[in-house]
C-alpha positions as CSV (number, residue, x, y, z in Angstrom):
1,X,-20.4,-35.2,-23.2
2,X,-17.9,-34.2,-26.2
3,X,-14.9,-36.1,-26.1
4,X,-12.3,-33.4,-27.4
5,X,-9.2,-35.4,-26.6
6,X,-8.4,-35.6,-30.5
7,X,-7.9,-31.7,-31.1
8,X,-4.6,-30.7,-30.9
9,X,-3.9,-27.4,-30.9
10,X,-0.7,-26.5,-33.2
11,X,2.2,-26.8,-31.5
12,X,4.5,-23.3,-32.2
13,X,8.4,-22.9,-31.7
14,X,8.6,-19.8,-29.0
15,X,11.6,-18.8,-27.5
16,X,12.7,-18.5,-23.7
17,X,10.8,-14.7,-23.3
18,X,7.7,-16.0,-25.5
19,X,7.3,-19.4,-23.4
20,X,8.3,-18.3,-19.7
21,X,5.5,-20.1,-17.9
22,X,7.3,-23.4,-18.8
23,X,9.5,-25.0,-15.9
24,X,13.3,-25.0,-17.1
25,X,12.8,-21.9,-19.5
26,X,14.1,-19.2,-17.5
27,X,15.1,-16.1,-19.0
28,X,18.3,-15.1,-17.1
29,X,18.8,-11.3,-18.2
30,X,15.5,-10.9,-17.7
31,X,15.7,-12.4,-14.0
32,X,18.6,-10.4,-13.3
33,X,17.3,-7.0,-14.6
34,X,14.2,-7.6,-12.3
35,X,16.6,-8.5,-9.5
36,X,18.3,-5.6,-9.4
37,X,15.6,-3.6,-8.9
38,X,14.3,-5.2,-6.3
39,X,14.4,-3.6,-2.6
40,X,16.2,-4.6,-0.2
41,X,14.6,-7.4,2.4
42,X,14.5,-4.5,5.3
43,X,12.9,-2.4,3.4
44,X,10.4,-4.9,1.9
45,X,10.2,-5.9,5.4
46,X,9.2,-2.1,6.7
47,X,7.1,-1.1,3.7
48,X,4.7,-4.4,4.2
49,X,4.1,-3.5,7.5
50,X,3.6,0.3,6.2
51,X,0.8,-1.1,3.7
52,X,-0.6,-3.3,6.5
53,X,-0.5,-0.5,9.5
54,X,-3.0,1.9,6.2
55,X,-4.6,-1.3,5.7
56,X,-6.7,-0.2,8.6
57,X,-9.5,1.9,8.4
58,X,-9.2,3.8,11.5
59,X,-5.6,4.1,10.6
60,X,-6.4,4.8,6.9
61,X,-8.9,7.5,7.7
62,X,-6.4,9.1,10.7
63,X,-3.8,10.1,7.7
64,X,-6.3,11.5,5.6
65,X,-7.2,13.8,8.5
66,X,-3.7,14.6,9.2
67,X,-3.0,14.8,5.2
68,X,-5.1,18.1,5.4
69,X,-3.7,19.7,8.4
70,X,-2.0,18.8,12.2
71,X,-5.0,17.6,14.6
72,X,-5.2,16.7,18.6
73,X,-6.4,13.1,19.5
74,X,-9.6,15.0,20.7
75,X,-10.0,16.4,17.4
76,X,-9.3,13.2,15.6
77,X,-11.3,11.7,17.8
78,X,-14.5,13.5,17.5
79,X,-13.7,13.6,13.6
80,X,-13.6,9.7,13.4
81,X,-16.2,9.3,15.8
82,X,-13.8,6.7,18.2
83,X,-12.8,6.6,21.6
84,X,-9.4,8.7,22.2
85,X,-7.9,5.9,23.8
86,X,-8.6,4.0,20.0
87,X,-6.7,7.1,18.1
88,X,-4.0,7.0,20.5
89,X,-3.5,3.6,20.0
90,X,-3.5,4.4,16.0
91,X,-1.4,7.2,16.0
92,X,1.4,5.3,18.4
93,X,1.3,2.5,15.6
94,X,1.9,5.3,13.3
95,X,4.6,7.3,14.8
96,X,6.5,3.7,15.2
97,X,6.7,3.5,11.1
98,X,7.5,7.0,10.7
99,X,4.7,7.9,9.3
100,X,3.0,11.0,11.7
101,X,4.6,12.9,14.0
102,X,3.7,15.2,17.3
103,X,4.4,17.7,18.8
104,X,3.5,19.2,22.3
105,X,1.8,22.7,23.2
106,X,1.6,22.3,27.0
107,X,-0.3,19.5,27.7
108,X,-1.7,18.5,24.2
109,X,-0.1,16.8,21.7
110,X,-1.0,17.9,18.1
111,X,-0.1,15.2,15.2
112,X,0.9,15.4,11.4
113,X,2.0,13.4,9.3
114,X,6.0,12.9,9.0
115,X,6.9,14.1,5.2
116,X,5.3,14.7,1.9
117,X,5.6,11.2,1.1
118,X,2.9,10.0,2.8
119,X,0.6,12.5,1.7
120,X,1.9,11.1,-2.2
121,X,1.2,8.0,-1.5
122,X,-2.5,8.4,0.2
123,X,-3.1,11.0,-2.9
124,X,-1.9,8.0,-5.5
125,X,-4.2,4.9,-3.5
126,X,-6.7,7.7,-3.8
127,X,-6.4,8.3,-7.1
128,X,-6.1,4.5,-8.6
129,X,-9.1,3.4,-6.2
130,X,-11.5,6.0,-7.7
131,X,-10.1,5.7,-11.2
132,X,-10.5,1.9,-10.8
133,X,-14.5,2.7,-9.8
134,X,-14.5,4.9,-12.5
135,X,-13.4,2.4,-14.9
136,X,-15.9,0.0,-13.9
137,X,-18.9,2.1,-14.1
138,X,-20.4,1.3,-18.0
């Protein structure tokens, strides 16, 4: 066993943005610059239980569907290979956050998803996520 008690490492003067980690140093532009752009607590609130609603494959792999172009539950069923009753449930967790919507042609409801926004932000996870595998592969 090495006893390394007696190195010391040299001890260098930083300043309040150099040594934030320290308890007491806080760098209070800094703090405030990040605090203004932080959302709101409603809207942290809504988009956390956006990301946890996609966080769901069935979910997840519904919007990609509907990304492409508006589908029936029988269609999105037989696509994903669940029970209708399963998409149903899905999509109504969906249409709660605003994020597909329906519309009816006599009996059958045919969903897509609510705004270009949601299409962005699959197309970005998409993105990062296979750039990230990318970047792994030597």
């Amino acid at each position: 066993m090495n006893d390394r008690s007696d190195v010391r490492k040299p001890t260098v003067p930083q300043t309040p943005t150099q040594d934030r980690g320290r308890a007491g140093c806080i760098d209070a532009p800094t703090v405030a610059r990040a605090r203004a752009h932080l959302p709101t607590p409603p809207t942290v609130a809504t988009l956390a239980d956006t990301f946890r609603a996609l966080g769901d494959p069935t979910r997840l792999r519904l919007v990609a569907a509907l990304a492409r172009e508006e589908l029936c539950v029988c269609d999105l069923s037989t696509l994903l290979g669940v029970s209708q009753s399963a998409v149903s449930h899905s999509l109504r967790t969906l249409r709660a956050l605003r994020l597909v919507r329906f519309r009816r042609a006599g009996k059958v409801a045919y969903y897509t998803l609510d705004d270009a926004h949601i299409v962005t932000l699959l197309a970005e996870g998409v993105r990062h996520v296979e750039e990230a595998d990318q970047a792994e592969v030597p």
